[in-house]
C-alpha positions in Angstrom: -16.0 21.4 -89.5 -17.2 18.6 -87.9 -19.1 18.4 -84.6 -18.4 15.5 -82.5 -20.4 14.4 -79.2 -19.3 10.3 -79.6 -17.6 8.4 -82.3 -20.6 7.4 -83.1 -22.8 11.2 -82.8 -21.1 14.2 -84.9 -22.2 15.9 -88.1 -20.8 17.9 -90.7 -21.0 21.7 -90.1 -20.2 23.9 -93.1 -18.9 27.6 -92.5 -17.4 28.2 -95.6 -18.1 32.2 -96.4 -20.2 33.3 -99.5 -21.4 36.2 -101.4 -24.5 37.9 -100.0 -27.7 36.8 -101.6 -27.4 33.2 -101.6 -30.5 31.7 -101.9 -30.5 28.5 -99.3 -34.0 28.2 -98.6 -37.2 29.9 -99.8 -41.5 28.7 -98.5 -43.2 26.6 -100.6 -46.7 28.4 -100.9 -47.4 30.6 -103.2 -46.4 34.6 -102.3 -49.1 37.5 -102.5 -49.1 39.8 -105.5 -46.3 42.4 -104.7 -48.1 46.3 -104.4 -45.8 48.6 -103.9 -48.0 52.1 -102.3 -45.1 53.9 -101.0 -41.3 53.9 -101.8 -39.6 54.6 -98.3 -40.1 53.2 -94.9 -38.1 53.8 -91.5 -38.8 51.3 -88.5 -37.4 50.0 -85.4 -37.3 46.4 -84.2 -36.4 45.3 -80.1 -33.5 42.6 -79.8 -33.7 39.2 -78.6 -32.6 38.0 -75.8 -32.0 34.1 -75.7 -32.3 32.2 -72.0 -32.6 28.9 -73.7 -32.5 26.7 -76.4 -34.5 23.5 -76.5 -32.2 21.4 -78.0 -28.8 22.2 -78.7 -28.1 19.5 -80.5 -30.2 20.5 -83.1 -29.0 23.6 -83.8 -26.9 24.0 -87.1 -25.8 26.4 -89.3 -27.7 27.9 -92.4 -27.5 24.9 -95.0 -30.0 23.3 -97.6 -30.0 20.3 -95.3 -30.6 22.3 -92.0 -34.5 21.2 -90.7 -34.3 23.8 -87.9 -35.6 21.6 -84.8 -33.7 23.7 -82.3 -36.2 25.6 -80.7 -35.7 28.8 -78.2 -37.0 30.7 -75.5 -37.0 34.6 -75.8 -37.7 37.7 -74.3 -37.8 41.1 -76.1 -35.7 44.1 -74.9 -35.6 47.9 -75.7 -32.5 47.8 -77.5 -33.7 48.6 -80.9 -32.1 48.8 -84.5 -33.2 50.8 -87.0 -33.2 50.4 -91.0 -34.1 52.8 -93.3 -35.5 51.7 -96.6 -36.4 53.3 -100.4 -37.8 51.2 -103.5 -35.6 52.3 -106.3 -36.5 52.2 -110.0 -33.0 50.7 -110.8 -32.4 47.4 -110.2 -29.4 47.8 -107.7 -29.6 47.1 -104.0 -26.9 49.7 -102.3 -26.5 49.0 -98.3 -24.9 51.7 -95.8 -24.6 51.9 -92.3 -23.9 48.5 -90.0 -23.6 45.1 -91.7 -24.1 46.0 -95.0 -23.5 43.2 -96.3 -26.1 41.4 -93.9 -28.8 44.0 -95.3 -27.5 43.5 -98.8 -28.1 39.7 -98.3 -31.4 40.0 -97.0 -32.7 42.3 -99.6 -31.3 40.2 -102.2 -33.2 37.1 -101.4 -36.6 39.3 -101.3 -35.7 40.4 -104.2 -34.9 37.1 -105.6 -38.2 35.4 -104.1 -40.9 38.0 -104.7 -39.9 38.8 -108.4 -39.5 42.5 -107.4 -37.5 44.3 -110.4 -37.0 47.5 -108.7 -33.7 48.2 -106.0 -33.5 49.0 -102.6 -31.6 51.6 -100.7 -30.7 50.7 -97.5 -29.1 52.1 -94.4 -29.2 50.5 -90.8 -28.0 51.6 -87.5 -27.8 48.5 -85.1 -27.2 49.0 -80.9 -24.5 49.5 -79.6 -24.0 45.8 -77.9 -22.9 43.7 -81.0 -22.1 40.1 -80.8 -22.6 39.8 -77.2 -25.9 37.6 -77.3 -28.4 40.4 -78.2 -29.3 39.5 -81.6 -27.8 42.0 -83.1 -27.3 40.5 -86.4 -30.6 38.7 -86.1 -32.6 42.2 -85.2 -31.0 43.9 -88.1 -31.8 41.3 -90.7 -35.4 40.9 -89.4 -35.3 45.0 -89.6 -34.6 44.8 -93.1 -36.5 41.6 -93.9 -39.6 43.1 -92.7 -39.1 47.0 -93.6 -38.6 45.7 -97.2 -41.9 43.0 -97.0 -44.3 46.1 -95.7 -43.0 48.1 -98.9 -43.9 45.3 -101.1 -47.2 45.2 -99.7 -47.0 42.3 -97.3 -46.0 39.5 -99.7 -44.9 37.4 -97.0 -47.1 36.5 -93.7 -45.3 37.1 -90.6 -44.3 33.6 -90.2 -43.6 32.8 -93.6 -40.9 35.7 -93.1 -39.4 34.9 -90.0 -38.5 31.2 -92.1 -37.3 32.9 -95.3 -34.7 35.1 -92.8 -34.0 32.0 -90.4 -33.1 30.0 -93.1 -30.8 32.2 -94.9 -29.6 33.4 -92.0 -26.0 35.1 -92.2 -23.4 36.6 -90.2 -20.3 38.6 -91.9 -17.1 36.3 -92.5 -14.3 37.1 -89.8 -12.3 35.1 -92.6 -12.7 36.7 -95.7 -13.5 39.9 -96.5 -16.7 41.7 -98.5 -18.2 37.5 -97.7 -20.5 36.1 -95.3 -20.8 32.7 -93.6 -23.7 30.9 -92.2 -25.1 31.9 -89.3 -26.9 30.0 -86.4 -30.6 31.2 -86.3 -33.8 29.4 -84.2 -36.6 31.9 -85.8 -36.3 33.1 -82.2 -35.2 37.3 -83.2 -37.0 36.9 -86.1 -41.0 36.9 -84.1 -39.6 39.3 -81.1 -38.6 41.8 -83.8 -42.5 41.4 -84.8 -43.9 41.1 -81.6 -41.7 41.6 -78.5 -42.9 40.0 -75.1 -42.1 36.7 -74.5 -41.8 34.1 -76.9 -41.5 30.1 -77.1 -40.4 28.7 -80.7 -40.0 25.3 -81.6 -39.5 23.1 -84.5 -39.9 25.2 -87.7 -39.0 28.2 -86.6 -43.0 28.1 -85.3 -44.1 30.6 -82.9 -46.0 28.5 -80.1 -46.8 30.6 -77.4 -46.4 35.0 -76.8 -47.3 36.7 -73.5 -46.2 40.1 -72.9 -43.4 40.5 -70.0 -45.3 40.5 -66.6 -46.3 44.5 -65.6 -43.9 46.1 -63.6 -40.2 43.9 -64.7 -37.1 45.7 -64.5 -34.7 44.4 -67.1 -31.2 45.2 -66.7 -28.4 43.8 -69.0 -24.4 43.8 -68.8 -21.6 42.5 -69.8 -19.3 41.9 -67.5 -15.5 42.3 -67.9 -14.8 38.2 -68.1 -12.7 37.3 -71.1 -14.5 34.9 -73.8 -12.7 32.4 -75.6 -15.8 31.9 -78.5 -15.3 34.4 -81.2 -17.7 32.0 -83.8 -17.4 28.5 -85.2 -15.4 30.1 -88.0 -12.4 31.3 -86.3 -12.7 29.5 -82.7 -11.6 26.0 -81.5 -13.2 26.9 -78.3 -17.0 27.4 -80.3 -16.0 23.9 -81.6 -14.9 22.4 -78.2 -17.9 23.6 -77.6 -20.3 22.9 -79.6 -19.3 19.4 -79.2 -19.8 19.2 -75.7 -23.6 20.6 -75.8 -24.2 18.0 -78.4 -23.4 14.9 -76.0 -25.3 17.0 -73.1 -28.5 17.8 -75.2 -28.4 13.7 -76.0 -29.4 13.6 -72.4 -31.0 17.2 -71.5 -32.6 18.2 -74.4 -36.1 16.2 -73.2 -35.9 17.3 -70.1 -35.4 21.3 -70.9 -38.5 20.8 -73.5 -40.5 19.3 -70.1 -39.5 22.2 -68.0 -40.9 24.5 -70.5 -44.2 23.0 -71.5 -45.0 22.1 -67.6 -43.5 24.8 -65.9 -42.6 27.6 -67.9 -45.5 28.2 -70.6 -48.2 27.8 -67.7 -46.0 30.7 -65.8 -46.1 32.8 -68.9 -49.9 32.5 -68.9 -50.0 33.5 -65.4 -47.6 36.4 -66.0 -45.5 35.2 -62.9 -41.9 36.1 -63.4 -41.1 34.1 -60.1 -42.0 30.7 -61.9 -40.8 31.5 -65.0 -37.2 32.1 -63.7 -37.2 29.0 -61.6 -36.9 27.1 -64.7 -34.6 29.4 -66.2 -32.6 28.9 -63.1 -32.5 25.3 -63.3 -31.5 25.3 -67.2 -28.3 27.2 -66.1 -27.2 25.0 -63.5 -29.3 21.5 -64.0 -29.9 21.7 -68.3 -27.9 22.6 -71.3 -27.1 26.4 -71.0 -24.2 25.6 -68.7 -22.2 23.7 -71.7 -22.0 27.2 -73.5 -21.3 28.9 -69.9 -18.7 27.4 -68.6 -16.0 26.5 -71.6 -16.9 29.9 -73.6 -16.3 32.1 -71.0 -14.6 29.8 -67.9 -17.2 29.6 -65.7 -17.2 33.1 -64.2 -20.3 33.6 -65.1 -22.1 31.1 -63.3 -20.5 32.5 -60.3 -22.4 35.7 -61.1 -25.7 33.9 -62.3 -25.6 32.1 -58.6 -24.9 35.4 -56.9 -28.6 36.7 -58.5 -30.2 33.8 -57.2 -29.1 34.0 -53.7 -30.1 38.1 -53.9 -33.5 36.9 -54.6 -33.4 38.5 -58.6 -36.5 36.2 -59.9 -34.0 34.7 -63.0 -30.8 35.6 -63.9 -29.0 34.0 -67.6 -26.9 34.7 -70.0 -28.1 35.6 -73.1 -27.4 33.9 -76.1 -23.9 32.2 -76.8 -23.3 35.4 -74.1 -20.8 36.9 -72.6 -23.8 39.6 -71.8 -25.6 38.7 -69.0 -29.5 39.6 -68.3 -31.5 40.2 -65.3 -35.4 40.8 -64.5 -36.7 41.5 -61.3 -39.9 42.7 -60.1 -38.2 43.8 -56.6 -37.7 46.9 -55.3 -35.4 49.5 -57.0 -32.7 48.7 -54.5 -32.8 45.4 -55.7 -32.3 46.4 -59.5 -29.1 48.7 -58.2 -27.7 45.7 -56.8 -28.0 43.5 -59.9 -26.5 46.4 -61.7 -23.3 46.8 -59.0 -23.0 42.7 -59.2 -22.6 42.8 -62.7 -20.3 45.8 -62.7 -17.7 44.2 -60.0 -17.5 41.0 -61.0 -14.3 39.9 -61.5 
């Protein structure tokens, strides 16, 4: 599949499916003696939600050649998966529940990079808003990816294992059944699954800056009934289309966005001032890259609604993700919340 933003500015994409536990990518440093204490663990992890990307351009698929310069803003939300997880003596991994496959993969390359010999029984239970732009293939592998390390006996620092899952990231095939294809991932799900609040990444999948959401935010999330033509690079010309189009833009935007963010936003986050922080959310909807994805993914209904918030007063307003699910936070009154939630339930 081949990107294109000029004749001159296009690369290669490759979404071919494969079985789960290909290896792309694994650290370079040396991993920590696996201890296993105990043989079962059960944990919850929030979901990501995605106002921004730095730089669009960058992003790519999971490849040996990716270098993962993309970047991301996030915010973590109450919307929590849950994975289930026993050490086995045999050697089998055995997956049940949502994505299998997706938790098979994951415990496959842990297996595969910490020498474990034992198995792994696994069974997951994702929310209820999947592929809508609330990570809920990222929050399920980082569920199992970090259920799994704690079992082990920490093997992998935090960071180290937010790389190992961003660059094996996966998604199931829509093409060919019992296969997965390579996903999309910034390292963005992977720290929010660790740490919630706020999060900036950038190159590396490295986790720059975490605040915790301001005191007092009301976060309210929809999606509204607006018909999406992207289904995935894999099966949509209109992801392609796309894709394409945020390439050129991000040739001109991508500096800019990363300005916004280190001048405006970040120094918001610091100050826990939601106000600020959405003004340059704001502006990357309408004046930065987020409107490429907006407008030919889902025709450009949901800017409409995204506008209506802003004139309401709501502090920011996006969409989340490659969307359709849209995301509000406020700090208004409780009228104010009811009005987001009757926007997003009327729009057209």
């Amino acid at each position: 599949m081949k990107v294109r933003a000029t004749s001159y500015d296009y690369v290669e994409w490759n979404v071919q499916p494969f079985l789960p536990g290909k290896l792309f990518w694994q650290p370079d440093n040396n991993l920590k003696q696996i201890k296993s204490d105990k043989n079962y663990i059960k944990l919850q992890v929030p979901s990501r939600l995605d106002p921004v990307v730095l730089d669009y351009a960058k992003l790519h698929p999971t490849s040996e050649e990716n270098d993962y310069k993309a970047g991301a803003v996030g915010f973590g939300v109450g919307l929590y998966t849950l994975a289930e997880i026993t050490l086995t003596d045999n050697p089998d991994i055995e997956a049940k529940g949502d994505s299998p496959l997706v938790a098979k993969h994951i415990a496959s390359i842990m297996k595969q990079t910490t020498k474990y010999e034992g198995g792994f029984s696994i069974s997951c239970k994702s929310h209820n808003y999947k592929h809508m732009g609330f990570s809920s293939t990222g929050s399920l592998s980082s569920a199992v990816a970090n259920g799994i390390n704690i079992l082990l006996g920490n093997p992998y620092t935090d960071d180290s294992l937010v790389k190992l899952v961003a660059h094996n990231y996966a998604e199931d095939s829509e093409l060919k059944e019992g296969y997965l294809t390579p996903g999309i991932s910034t390292g963005s799900s992977g720290h929010i699954a660790q740490k919630g609040g706020i999060t900036v990444v950038s190159s590396d999948c490295e986790l720059i800056m975490r605040r915790p959401i301001p005191e007092g935010t009301k976060i309210v999330y929809g999606v509204p009934p607006i018909e999406s033509g992207g289904k995935g690079p894999e099966t949509s010309d209109v992801d392609v289309h796309s894709l394409s189009w945020i390439r050129h833009i991000d040739r001109f935007n991508a500096a800019k966005v990363c300005y916004w963010i280190l001048m405006d936003f970040m120094p918001a986050m610091n100050q826990g001032n939601l106000k600020n922080m959405g003004n340059v959310l704001y502006d990357t909807m309408f004046c930065g890259s987020k409107g490429a994805p907006l407008a030919p993914m889902h025709g450009g209904d949901l800017l409409g609604v995204i506008f209506e918030q802003r004139v309401l007063g709501v502090e920011t307003c996006f969409m989340s993700s490659a969307g359709p699910a849209l995301v509000a936070l406020t700090q208004d009154k409780e009228e104010v919340a009811e009005r987001i939630k009757f926007i997003f339930k009327i729009h057209p």
